[in-house]
N, C-alpha and C positions, 0 to 999 in steps of 0.2 A: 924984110928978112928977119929979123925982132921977131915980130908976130909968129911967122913959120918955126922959127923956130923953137916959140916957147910950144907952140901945138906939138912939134913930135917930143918931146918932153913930158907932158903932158897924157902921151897915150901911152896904155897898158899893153904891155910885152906880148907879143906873139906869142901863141897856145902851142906849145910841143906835140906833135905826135906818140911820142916816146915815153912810157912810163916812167915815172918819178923814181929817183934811186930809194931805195929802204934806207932810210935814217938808221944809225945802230944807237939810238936812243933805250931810254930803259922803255918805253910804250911802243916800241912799234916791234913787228916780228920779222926774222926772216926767211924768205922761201928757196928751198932748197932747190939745188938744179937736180931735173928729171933725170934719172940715172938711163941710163941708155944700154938696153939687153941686147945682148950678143945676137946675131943672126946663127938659129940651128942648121949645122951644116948636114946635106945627106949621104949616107955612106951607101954606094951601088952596093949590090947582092953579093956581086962577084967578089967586093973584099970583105965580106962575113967568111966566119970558119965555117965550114960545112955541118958542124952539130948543131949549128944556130939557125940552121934556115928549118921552115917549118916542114914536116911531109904532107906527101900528098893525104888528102885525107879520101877513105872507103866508102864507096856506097855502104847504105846499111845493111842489105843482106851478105856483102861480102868483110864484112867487120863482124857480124853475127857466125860467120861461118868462119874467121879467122879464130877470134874467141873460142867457141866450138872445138877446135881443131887443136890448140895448145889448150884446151882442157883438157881432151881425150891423151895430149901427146905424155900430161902430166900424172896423168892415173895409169896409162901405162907404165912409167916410171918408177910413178910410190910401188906400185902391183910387181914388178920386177925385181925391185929391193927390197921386198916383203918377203917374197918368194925364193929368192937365193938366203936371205936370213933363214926363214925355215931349214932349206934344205943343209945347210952346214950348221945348224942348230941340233940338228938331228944326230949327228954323232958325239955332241956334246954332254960331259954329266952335269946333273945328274938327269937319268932318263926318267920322261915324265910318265911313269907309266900308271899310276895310280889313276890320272886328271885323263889319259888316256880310255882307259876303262870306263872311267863314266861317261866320257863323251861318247863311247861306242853306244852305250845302254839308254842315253839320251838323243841320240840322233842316228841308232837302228830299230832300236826295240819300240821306241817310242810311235815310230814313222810306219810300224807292221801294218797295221791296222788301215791306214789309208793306201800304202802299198797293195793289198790284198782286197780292196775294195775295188781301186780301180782297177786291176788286173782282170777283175772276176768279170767285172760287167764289160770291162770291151770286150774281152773274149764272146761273151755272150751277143754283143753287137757284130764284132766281126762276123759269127758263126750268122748269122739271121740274115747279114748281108751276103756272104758270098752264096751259103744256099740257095736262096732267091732267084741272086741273079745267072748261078749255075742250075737251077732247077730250068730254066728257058731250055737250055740246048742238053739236058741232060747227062747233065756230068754233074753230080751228085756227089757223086762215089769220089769226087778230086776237094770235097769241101774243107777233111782234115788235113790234106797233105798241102793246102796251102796255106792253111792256118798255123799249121807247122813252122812252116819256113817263114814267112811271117812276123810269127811270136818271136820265133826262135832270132832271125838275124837283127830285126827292129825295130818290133811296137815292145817289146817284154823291156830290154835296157833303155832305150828311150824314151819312152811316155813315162818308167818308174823313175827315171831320173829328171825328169820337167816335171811332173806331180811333185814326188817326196822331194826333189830341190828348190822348190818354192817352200816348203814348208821349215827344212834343215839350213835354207839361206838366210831367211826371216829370220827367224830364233838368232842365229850366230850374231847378223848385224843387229838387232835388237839389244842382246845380250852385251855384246862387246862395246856398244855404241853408249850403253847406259851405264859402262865402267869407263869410257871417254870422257863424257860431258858431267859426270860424278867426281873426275881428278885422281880416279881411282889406279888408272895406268901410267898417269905422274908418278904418284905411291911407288909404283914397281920399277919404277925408273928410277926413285930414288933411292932406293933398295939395294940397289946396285945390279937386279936382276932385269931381264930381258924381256919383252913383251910380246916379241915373236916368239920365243925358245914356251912360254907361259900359255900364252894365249892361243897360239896360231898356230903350231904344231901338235897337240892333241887334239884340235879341232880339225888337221889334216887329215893325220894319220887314224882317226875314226870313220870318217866317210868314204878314204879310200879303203877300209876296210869293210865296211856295212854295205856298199854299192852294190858289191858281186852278189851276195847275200840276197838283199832284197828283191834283186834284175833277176836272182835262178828261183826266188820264193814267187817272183809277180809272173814269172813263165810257166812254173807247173798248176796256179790256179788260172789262168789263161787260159790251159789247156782243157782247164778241167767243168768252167762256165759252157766253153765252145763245144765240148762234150754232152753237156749236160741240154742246152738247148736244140743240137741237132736229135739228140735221141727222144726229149719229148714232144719236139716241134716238127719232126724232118721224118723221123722213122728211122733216123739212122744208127745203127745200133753202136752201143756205145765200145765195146770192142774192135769192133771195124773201124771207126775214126781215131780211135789209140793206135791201132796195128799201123793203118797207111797214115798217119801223122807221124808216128817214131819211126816207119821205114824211110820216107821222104826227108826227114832230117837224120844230116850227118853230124861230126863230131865237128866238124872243119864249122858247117854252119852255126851250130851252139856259138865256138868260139870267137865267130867272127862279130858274134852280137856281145855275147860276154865279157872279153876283152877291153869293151869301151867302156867298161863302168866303173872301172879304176880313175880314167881320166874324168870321168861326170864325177864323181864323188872330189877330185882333186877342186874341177872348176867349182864346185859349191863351196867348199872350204874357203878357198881362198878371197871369193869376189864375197861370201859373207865377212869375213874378215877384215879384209882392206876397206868395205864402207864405215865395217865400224869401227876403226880405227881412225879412220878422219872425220869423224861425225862432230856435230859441232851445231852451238842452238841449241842448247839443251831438250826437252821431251819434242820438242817439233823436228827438231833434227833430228832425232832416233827413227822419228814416223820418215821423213824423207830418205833417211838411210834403207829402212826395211824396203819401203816399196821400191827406189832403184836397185835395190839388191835382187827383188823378185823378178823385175822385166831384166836386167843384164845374165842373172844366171838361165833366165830362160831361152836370150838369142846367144848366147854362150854354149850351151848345150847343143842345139839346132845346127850354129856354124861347125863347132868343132864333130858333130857324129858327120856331116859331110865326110869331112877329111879324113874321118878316122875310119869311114864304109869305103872311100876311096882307098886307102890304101891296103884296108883287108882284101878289097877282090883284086889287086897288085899281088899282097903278100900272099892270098890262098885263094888262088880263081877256081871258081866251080866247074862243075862236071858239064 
């Protein structure tokens, strides 16, 4: 029994499983307990505020054509508030009549030339065309009196107002766009003076006065190419297609073409104005302003003599 039990005496302690405690001696270190992160809780949809949740999101062509649609909603806007500025601007002093005058001499006198050009030559195409195709059945003698009515109700105010309003739109957004992106219309804002009252109302009030003008200058050289080509193409004497041209038009038909060129001089004023007044980008931006200016004032034209021949044969229905 001696023996035994000098032997368990003798043997070396059982090996722990268990990691040694850390000593808080100066050499040894201690390890920190792992901090233990919260579990993220998730919040269903249904309790988000309603501004939180995402939308649905567009195809692409219908997010192109939403854009699209509040841009158009947004120019007609500015175009609106530009346009009633004008018009109560207009009885306001002092009156611009000076700036007036020269926009007349700059965007009628200036524009003659191409007015009278194209005038002359459709006429001359008209006239070669209906001869022609009334030379078949022998109605000859009907060449001037449709060329009349014609001139008279729609190609003379219309074509003069899509020609010379490519050219009097250009200029305007050119001109205006390159006192935009210059800071030159800040200037006049700071001034204390108005930029519609300045800018946008004698550039009005000259086109709707040069329009009529040019539409009754680009009718009697119309008259006078379609004359000129039947008498030495046709035989038709030149008398005879004056006589039954001014018999065939009435005073009612002049007017029902006439009449419109008050409104086409108004649309070029204005859609030149309004681009270049938001023009932006300096010399790149003028060049985008002019050319949207030249296609808008030309499907502007187009839509609006619909509506405006629409309501002339309402207001003065023919014979």
């Amino acid at each position: 029994m001696t023996t035994d039990r000098k032997r368990l005496l003798a043997a070396p302690p059982p090996a722990s499983n268990s990691p040694p405690a850390a000593s808080s001696g100066a050499g040894s270190t201690s390890v920190p307990p792992q901090s233990v992160q919260p579990k993220p809780t998730s919040v269903p949809p249904q309790s988000l505020p309603p501004n939180s949740l995402p939308g649905p999101q567009l195809p692409p062509l219908l997010a192109r054509l939403n854009e699209t649609a509040v841009a158009f909603v947004e120019h007609l806007g500015q175009f609106g508030r530009m346009t009633w500025g004008a018009l109560k601007s207009m009885f306001e002093r002092p009156l611009e009549i000076r700036s007036t005058l020269y926009q007349m001499e700059a965007l009628g006198v200036r524009s003659a030339a191409i007015a009278s050009v194209t005038a002359l030559f459709v006429g001359m195409v008209m006239a070669v065309q209906f001869a022609i195709g009334l030379q078949k059945f022998g109605g000859m003698e009907y060449t001037g009196r449709i060329i009349g009515l014609s001139f008279s109700r729609e190609l003379a105010p219309t074509l003069t107002a899509v020609i010379v309003g490519g050219r009097i739109g250009a200029g305007i957004a050119a001109e205006v766009g390159s006192m935009a992106v210059t800071e030159q219309i800040d200037a006049i804002r700071a001034l204390g003076a108005s930029p519609v009252k300045k800018l946008v109302l004698p550039r009005l009030l000259a086109s709707v006065v040069v329009m009529p003008v040019l539409g009754a200058f680009a009718l009697v050289l119309g008259f006078g190419g379609a004359m000129l080509v039947c008498a030495t193409e046709f035989g038709i004497p030149a008398g005879f297609f004056l006589r039954t041209a001014l018999g065939s038009v009435t005073f009612m038909d002049y007017f029902s073409g006439m009449y419109k060129t008050p409104f086409f001089g108004a649309i070029i004023a204005l859609v030149g104005c309004h681009f270049g007044l938001i023009t932006r980008g300096g010399t790149e931006g003028v060049g985008h302003a002019t050319t949207r200016t030249v296609v808008v004032t030309s499907i502007s034209i187009l839509i609006a003599d619909f509506f405006l021949t629409k309501m002339s044969i309402l207001l003065f229905p023919t014979r």
